[in-house]
Backbone of each chain as nested JSON, in Angstrom:
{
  "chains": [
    {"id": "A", "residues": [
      {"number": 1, "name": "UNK", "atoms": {"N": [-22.641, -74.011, -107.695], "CA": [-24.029, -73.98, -107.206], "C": [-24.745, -75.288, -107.58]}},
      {"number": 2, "name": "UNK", "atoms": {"N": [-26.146, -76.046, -106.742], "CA": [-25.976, -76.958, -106.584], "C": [-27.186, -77.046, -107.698]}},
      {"number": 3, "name": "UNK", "atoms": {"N": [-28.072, -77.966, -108.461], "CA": [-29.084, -77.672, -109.499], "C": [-30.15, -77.127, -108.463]}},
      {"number": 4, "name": "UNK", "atoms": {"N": [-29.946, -78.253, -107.691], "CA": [-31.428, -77.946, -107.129], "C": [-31.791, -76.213, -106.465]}},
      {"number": 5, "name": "UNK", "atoms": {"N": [-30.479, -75.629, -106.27], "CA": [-30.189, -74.147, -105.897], "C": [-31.051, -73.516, -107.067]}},
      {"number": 6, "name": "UNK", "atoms": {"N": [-30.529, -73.895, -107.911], "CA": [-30.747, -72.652, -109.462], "C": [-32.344, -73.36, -109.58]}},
      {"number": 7, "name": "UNK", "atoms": {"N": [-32.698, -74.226, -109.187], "CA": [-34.52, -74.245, -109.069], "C": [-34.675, -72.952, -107.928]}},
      {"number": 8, "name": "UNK", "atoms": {"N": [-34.613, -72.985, -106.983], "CA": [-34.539, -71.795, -106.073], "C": [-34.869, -70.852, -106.798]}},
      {"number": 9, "name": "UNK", "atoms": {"N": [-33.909, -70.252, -107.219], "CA": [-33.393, -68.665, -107.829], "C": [-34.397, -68.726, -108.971]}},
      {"number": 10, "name": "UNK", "atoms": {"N": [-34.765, -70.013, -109.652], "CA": [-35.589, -69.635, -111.086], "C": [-36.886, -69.051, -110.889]}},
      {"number": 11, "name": "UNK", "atoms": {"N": [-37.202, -70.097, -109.575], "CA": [-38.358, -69.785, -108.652], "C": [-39.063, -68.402, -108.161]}},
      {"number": 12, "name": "UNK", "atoms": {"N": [-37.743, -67.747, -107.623], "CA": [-38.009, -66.607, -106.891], "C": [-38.089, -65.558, -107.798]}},
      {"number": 13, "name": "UNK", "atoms": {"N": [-37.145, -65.489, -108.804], "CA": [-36.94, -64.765, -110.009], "C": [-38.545, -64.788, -110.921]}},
      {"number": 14, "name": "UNK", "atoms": {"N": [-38.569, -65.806, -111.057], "CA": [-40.111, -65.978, -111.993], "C": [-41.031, -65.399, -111.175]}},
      {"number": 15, "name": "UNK", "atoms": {"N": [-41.493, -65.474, -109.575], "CA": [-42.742, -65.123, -108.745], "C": [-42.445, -63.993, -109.001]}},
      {"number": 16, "name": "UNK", "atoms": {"N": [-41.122, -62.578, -108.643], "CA": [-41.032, -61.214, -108.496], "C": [-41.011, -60.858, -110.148]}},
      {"number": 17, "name": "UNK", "atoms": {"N": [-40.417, -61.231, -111.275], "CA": [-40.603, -60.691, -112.645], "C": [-42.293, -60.535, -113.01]}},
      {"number": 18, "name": "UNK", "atoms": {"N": [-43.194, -61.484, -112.431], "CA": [-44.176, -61.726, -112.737], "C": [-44.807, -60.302, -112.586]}},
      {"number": 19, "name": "UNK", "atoms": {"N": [-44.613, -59.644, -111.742], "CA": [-44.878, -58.089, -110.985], "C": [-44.728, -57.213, -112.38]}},
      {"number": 20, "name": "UNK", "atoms": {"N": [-43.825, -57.436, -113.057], "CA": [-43.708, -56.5, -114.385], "C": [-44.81, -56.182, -114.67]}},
      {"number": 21, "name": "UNK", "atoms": {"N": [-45.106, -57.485, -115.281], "CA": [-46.394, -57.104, -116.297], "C": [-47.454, -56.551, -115.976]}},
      {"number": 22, "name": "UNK", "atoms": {"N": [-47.658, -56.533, -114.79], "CA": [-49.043, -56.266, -114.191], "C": [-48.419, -54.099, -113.707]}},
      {"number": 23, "name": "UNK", "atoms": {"N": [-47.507, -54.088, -113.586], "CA": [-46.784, -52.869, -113.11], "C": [-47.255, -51.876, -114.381]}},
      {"number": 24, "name": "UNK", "atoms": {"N": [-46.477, -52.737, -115.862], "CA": [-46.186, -52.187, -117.102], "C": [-48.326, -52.1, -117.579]}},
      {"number": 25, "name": "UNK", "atoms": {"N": [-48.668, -52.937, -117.657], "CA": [-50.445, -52.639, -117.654], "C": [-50.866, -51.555, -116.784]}},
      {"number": 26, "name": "UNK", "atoms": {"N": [-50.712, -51.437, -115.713], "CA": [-51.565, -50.59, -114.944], "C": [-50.684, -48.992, -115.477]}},
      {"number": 27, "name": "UNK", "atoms": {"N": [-49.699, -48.631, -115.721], "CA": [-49.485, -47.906, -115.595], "C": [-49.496, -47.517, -117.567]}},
      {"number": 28, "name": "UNK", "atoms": {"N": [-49.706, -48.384, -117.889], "CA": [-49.834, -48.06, -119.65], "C": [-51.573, -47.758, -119.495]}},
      {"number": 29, "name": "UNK", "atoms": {"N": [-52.53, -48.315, -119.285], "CA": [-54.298, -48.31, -119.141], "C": [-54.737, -47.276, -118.216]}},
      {"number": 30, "name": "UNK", "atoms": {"N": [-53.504, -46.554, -117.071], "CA": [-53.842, -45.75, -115.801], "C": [-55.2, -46.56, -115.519]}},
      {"number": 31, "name": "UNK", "atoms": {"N": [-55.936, -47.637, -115.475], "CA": [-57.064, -48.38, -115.067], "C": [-56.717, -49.456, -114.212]}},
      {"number": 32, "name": "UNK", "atoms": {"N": [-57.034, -49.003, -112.944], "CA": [-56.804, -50.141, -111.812], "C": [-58.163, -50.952, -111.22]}},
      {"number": 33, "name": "UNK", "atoms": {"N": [-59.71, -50.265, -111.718], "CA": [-60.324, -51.098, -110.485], "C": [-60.671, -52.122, -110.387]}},
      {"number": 34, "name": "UNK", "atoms": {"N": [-59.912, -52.842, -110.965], "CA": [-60.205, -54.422, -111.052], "C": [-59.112, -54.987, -109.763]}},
      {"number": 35, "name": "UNK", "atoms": {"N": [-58.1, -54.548, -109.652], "CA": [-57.216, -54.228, -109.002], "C": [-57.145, -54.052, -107.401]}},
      {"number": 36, "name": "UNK", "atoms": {"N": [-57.307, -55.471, -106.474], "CA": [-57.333, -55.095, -104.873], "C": [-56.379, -54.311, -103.894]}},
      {"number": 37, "name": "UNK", "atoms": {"N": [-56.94, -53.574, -103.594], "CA": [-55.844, -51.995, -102.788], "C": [-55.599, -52.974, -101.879]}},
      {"number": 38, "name": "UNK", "atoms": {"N": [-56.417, -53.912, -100.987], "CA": [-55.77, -54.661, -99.966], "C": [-54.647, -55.816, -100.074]}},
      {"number": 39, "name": "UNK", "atoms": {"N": [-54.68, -56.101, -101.388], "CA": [-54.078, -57.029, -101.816], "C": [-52.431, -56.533, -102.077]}},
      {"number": 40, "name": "UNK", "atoms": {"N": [-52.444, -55.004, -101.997], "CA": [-50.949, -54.935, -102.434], "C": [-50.996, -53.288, -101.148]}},
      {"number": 41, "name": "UNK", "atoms": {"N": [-51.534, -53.629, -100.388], "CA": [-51.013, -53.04, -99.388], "C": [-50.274, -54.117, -98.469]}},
      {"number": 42, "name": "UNK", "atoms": {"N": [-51.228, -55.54, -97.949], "CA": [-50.508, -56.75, -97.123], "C": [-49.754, -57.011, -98.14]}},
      {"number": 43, "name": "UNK", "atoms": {"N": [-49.097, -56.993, -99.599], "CA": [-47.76, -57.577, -99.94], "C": [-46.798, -57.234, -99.629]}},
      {"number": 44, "name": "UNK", "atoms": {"N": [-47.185, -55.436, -99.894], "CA": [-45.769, -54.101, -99.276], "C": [-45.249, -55.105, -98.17]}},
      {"number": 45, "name": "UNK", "atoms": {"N": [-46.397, -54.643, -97.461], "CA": [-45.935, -54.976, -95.596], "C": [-45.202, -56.101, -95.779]}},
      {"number": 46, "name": "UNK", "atoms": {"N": [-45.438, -57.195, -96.317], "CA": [-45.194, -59.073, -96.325], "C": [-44.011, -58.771, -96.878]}},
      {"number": 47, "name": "UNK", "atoms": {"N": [-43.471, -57.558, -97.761], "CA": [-42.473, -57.794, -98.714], "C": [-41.233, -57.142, -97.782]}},
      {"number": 48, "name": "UNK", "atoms": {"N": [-41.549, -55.95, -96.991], "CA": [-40.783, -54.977, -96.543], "C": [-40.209, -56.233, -95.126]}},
      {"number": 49, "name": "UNK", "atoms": {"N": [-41.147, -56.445, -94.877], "CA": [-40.297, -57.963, -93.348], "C": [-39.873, -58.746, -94.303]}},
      {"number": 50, "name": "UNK", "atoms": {"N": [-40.157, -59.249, -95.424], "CA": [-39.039, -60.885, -96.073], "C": [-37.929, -59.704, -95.983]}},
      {"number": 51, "name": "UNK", "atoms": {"N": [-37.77, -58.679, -96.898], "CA": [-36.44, -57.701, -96.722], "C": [-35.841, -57.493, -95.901]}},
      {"number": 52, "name": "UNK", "atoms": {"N": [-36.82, -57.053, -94.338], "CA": [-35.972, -56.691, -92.971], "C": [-35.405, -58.399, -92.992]}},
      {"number": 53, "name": "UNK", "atoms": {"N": [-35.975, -59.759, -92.795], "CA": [-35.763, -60.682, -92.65], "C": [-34.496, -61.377, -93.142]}},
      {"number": 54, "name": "UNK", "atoms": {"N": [-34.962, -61.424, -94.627], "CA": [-33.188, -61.574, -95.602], "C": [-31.827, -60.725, -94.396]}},
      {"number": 55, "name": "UNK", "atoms": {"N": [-32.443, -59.505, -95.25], "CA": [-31.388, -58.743, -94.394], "C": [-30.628, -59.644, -92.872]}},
      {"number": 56, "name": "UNK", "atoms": {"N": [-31.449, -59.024, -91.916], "CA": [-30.877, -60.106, -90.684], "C": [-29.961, -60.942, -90.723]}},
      {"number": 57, "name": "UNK", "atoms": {"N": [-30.48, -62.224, -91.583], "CA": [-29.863, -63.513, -91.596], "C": [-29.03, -63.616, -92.526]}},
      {"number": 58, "name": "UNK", "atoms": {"N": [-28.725, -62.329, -92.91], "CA": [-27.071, -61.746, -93.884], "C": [-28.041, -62.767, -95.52]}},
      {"number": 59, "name": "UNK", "atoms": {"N": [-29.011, -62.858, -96.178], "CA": [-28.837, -63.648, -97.198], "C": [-29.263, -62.178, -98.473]}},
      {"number": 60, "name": "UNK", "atoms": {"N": [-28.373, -62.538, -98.909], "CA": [-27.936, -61.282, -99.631], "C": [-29.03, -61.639, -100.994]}},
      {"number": 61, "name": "UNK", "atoms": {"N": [-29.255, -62.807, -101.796], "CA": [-30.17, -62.986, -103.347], "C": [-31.345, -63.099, -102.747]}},
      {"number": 62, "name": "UNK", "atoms": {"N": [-31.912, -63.475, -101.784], "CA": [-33.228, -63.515, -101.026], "C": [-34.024, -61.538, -100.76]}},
      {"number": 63, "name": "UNK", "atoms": {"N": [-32.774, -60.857, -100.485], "CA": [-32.878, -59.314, -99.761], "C": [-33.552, -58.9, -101.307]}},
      {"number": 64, "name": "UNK", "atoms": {"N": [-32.093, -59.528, -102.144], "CA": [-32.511, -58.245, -103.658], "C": [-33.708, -58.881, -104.431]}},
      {"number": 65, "name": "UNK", "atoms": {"N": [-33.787, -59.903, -104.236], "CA": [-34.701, -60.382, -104.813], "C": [-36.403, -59.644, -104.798]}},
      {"number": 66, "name": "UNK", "atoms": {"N": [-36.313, -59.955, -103.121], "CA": [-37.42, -59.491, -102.343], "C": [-37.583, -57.456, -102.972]}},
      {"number": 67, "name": "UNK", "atoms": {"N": [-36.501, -56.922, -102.672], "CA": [-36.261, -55.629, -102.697], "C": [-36.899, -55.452, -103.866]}},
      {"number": 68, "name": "UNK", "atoms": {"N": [-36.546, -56.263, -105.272], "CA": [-36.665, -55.64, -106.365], "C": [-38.526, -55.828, -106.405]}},
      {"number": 69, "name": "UNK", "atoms": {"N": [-39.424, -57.008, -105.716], "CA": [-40.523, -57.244, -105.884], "C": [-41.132, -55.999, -105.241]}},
      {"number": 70, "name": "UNK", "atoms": {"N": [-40.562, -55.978, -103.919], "CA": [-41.069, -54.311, -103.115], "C": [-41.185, -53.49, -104.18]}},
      {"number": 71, "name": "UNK", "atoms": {"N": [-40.172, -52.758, -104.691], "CA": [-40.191, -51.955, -105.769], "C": [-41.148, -52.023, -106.671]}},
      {"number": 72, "name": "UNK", "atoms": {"N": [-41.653, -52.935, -107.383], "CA": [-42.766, -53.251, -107.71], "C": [-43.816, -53.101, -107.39]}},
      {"number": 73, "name": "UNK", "atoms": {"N": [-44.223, -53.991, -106.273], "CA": [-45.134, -53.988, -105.477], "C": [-45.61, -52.456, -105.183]}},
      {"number": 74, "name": "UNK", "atoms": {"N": [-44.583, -51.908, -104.639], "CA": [-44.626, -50.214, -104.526], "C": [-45.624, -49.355, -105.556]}},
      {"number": 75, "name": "UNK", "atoms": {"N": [-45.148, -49.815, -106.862], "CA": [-45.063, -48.877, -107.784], "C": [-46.836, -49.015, -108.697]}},
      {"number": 76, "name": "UNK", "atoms": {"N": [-47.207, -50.619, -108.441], "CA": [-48.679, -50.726, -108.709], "C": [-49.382, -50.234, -107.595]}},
      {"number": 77, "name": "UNK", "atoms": {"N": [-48.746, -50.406, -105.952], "CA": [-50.124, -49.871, -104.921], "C": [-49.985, -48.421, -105.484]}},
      {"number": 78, "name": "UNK", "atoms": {"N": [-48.719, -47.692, -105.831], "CA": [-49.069, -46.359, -106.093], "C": [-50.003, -45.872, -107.193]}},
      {"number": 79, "name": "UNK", "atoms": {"N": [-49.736, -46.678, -108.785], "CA": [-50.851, -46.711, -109.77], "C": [-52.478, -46.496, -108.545]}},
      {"number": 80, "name": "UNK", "atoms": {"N": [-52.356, -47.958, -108.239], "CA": [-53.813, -48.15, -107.496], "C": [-54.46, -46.579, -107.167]}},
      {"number": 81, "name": "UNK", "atoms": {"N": [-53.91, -46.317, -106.023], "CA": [-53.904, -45.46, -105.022], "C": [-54.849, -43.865, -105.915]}},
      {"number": 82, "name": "UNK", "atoms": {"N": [-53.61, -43.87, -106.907], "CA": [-53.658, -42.791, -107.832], "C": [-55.145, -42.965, -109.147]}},
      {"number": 83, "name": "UNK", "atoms": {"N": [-55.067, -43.911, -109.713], "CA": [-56.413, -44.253, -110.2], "C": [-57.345, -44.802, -109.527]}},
      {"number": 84, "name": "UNK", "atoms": {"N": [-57.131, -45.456, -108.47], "CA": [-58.625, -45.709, -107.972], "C": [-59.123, -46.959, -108.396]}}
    ]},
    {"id": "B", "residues": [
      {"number": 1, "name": "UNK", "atoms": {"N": [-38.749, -71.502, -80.983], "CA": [-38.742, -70.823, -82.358], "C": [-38.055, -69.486, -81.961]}},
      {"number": 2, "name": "UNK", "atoms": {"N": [-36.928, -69.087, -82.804], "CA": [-36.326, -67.706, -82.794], "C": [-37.161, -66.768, -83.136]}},
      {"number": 3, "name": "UNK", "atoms": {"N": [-36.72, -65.145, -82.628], "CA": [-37.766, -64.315, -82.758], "C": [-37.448, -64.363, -84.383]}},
      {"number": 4, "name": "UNK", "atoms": {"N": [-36.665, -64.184, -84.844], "CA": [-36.052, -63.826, -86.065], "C": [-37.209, -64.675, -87.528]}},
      {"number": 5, "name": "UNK", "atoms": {"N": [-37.164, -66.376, -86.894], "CA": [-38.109, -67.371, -87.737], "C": [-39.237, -66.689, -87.304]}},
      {"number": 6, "name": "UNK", "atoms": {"N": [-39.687, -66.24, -86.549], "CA": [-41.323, -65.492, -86.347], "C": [-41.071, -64.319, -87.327]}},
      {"number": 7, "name": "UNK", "atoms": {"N": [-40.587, -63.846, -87.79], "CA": [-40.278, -62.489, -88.646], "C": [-40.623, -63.24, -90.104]}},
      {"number": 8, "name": "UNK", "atoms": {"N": [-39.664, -64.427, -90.637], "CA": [-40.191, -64.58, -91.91], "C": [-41.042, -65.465, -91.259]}},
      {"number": 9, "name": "UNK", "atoms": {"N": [-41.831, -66.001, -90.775], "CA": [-42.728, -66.88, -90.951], "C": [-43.948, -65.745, -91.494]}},
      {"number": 10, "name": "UNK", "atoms": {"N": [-44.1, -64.308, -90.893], "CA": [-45.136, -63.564, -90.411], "C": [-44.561, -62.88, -91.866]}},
      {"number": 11, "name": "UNK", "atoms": {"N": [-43.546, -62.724, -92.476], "CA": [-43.315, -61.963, -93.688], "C": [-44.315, -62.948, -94.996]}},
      {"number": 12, "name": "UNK", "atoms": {"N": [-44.093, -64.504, -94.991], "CA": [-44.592, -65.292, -95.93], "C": [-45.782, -65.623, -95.586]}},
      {"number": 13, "name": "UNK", "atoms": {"N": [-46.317, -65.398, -94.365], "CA": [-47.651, -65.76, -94.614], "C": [-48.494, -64.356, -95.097]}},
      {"number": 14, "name": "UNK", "atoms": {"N": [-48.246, -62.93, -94.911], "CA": [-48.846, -61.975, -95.456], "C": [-48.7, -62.026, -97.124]}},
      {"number": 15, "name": "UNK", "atoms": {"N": [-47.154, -62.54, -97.376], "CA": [-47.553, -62.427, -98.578], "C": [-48.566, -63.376, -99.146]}},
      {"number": 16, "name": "UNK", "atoms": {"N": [-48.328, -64.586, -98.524], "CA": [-49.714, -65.54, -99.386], "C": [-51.253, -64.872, -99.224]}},
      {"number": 17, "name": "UNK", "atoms": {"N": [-51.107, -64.349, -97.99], "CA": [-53.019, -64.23, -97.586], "C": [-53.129, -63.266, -98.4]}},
      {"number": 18, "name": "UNK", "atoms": {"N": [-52.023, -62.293, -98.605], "CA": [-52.675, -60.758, -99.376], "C": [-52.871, -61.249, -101.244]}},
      {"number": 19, "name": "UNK", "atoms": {"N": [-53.083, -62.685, -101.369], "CA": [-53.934, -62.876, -102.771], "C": [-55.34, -62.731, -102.428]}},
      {"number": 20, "name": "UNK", "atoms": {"N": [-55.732, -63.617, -101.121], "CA": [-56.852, -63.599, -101.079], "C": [-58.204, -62.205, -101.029]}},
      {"number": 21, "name": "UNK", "atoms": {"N": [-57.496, -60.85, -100.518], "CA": [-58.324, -60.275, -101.02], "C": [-58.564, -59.958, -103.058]}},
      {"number": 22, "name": "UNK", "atoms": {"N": [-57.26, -60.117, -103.224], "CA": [-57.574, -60.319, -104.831], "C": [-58.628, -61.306, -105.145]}},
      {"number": 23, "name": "UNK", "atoms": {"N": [-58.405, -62.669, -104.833], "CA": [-59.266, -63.553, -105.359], "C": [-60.835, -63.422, -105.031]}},
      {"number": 24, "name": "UNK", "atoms": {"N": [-61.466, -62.683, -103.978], "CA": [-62.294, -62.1, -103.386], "C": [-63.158, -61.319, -104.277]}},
      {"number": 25, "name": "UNK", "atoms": {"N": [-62.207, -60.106, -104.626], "CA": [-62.637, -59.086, -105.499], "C": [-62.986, -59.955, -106.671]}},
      {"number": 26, "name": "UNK", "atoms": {"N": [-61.974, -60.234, -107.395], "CA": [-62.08, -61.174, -109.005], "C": [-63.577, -61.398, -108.718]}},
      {"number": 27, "name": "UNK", "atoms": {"N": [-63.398, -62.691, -107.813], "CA": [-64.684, -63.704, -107.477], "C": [-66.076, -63.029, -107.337]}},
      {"number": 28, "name": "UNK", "atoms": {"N": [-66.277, -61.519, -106.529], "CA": [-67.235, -60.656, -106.696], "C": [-68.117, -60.243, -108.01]}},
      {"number": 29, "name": "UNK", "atoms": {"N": [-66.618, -59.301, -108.223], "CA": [-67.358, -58.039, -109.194], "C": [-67.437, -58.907, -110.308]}},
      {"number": 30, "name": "UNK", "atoms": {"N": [-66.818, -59.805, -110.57], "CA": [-66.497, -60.757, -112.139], "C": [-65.923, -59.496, -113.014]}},
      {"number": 31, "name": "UNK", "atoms": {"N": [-65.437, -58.848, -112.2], "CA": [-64.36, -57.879, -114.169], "C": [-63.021, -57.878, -113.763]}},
      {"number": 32, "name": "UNK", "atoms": {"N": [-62.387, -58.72, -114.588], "CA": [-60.566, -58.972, -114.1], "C": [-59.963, -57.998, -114.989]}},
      {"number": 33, "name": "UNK", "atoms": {"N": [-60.467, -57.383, -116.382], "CA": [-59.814, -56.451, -117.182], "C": [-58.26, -55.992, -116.925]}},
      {"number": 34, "name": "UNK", "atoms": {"N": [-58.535, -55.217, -115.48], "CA": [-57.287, -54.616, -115.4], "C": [-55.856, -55.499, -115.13]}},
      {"number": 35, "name": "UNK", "atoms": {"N": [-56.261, -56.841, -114.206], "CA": [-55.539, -57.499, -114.348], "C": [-54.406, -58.301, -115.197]}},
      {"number": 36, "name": "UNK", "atoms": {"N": [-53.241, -58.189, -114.913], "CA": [-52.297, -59.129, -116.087], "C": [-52.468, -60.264, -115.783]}},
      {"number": 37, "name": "UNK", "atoms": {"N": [-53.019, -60.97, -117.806], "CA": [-52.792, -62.307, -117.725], "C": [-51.235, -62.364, -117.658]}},
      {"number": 38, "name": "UNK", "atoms": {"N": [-50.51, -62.403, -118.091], "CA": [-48.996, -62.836, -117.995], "C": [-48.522, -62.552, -116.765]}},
      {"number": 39, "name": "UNK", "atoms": {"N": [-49.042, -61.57, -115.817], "CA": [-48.477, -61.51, -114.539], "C": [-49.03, -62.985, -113.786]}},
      {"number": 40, "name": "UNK", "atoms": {"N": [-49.944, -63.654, -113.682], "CA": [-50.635, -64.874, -113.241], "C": [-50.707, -66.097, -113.698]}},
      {"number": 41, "name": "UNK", "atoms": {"N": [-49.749, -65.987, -115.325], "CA": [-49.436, -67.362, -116.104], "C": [-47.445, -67.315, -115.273]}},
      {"number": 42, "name": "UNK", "atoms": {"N": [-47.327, -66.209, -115.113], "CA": [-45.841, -66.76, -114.348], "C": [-45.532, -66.677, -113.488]}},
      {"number": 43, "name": "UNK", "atoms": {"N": [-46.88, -66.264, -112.473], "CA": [-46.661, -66.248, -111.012], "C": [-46.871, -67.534, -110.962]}},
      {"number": 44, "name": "UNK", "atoms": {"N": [-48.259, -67.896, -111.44], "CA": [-47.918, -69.949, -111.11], "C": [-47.513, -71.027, -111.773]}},
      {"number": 45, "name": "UNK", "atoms": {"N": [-46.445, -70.712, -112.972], "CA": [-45.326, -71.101, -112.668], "C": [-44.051, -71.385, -111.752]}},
      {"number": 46, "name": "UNK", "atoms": {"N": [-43.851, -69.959, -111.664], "CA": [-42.702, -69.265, -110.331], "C": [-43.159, -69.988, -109.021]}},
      {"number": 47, "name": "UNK", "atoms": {"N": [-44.418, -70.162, -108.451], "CA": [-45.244, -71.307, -107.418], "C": [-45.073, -72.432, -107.722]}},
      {"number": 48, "name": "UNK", "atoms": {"N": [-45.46, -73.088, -108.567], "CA": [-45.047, -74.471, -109.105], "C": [-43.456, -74.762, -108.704]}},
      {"number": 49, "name": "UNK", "atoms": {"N": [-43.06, -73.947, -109.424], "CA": [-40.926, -74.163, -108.795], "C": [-41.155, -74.55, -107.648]}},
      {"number": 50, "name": "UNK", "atoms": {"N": [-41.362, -73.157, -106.606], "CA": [-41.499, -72.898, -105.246], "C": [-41.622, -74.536, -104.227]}},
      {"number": 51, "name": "UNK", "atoms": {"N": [-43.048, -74.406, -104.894], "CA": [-42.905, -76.112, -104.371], "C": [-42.185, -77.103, -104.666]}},
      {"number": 52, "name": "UNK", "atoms": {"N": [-42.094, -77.121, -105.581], "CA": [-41.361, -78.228, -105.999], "C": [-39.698, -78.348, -105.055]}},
      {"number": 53, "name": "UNK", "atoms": {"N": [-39.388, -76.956, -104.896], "CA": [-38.072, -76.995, -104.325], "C": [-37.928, -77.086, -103.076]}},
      {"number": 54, "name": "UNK", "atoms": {"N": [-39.145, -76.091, -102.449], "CA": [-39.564, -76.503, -101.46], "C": [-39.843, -78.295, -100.792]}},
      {"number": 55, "name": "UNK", "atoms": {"N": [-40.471, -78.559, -101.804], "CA": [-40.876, -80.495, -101.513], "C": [-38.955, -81.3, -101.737]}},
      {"number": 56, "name": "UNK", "atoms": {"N": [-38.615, -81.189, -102.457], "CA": [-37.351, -81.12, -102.936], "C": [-35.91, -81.108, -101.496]}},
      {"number": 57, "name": "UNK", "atoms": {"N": [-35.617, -80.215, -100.502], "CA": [-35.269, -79.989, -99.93], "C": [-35.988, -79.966, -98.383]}},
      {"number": 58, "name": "UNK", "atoms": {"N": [-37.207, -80.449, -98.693], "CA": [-37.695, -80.835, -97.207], "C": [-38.259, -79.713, -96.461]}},
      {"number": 59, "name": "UNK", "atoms": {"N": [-38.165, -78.716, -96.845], "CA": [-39.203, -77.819, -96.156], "C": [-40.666, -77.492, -96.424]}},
      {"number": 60, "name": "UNK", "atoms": {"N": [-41.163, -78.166, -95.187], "CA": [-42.504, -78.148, -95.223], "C": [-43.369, -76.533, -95.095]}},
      {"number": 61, "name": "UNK", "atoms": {"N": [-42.771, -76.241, -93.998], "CA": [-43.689, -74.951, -94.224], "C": [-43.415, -74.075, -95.16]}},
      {"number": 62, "name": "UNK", "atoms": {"N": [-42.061, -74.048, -96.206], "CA": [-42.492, -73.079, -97.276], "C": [-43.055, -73.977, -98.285]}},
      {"number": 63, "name": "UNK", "atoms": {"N": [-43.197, -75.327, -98.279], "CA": [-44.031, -75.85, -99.403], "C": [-45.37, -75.762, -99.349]}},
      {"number": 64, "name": "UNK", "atoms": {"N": [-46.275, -75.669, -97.572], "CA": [-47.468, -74.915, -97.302], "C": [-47.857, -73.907, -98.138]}},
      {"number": 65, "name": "UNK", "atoms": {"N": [-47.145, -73.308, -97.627], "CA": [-47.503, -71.853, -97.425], "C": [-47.519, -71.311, -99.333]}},
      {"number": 66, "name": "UNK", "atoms": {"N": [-46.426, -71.862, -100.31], "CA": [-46.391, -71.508, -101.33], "C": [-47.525, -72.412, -102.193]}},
      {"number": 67, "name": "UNK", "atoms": {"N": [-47.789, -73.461, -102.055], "CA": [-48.65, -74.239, -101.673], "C": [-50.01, -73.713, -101.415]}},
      {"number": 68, "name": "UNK", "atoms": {"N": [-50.352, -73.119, -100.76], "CA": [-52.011, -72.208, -100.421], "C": [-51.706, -71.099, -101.502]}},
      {"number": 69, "name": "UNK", "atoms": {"N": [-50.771, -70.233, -101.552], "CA": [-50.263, -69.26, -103.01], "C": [-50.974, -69.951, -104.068]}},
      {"number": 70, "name": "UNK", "atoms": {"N": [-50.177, -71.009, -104.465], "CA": [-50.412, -71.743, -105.835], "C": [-52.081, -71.526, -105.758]}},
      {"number": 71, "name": "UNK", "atoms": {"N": [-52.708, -72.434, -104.925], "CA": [-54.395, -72.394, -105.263], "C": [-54.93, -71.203, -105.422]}},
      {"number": 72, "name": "UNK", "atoms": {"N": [-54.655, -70.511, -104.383], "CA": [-55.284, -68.424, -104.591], "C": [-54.496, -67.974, -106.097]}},
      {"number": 73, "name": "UNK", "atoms": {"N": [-53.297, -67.903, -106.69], "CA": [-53.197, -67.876, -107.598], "C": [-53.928, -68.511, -108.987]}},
      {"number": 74, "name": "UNK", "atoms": {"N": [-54.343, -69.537, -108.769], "CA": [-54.721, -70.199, -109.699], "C": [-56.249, -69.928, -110.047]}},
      {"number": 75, "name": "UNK", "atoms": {"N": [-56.782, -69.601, -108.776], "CA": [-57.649, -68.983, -108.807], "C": [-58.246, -68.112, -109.005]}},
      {"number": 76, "name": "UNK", "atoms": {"N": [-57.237, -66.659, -109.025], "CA": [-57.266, -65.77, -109.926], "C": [-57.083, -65.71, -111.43]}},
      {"number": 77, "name": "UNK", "atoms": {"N": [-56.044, -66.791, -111.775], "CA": [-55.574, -66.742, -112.966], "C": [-57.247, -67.472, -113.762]}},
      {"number": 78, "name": "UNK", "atoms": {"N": [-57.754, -68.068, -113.17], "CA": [-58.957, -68.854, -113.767], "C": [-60.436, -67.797, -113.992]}},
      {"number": 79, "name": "UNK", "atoms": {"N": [-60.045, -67.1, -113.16], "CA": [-60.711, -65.867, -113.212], "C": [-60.645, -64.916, -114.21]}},
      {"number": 80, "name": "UNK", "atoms": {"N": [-59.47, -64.638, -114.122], "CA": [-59.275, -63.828, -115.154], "C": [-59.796, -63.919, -116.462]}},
      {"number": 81, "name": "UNK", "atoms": {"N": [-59.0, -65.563, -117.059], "CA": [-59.501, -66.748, -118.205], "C": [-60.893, -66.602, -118.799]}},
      {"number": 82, "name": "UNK", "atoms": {"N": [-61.819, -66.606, -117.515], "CA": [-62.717, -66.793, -117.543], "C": [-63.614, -65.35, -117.811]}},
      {"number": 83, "name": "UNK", "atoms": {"N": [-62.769, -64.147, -117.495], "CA": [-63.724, -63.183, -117.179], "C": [-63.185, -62.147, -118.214]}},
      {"number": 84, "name": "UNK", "atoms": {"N": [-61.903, -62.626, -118.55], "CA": [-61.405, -61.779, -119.685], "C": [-60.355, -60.526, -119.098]}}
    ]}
  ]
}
């Protein structure tokens, strides 16, 4: 793999881990309203097409990558949703 | 343009715009509380890469597009800083 690749991957890896913390807070405080419902409803959507997208064009670390941020993404709009 | 490049083009630009209702809210109410600082000290990092690899390998429109991220990010993250 080429360096400039593993900038890539550090890249993508660092933007979707970033999702933790904010996942692991909301759901330790159950306190979201600081928290934009619109903001992680257009990510779902933005996240679920990079996924259909990866997918397509067969790129397999782009899909899981994306997948694992969905999952995420998922799991704070649901906090949201649920606290308010 | 393939239908397919209209799929992620339309996947990465939702994800960038869907900061801006975050940065919106922040910028409003002024209470970031619920927000993670550490989710927004390594999202723009993880942006910083982005571009860089992006600039790096010659693609312009994901260096845009991650690129408008970085500022709405940063902008939250300054928010936050600022608002606690």
């Amino acid at each position: 793999m080429a360096y400039i690749d593993i900038l890539g991957y550090v890249a993508g890896i660092l933007v979707v881990i970033s999702l933790l913390p904010q996942a692991i807070k909301s759901w330790k405080t159950e306190s979201t309203k600081d928290i934009s419902l619109w903001r992680y409803i257009i990510y779902v959507i933005g996240l679920i097409l990079w996924v259909t997208y990866a997918a397509i064009i067969n790129n397999g670390p782009v899909a899981v990558m994306n997948g694992v941020g969905l999952v995420l993404a998922i799991s704070i709009l649901y906090l949201k949703i649920k606290h308010g």
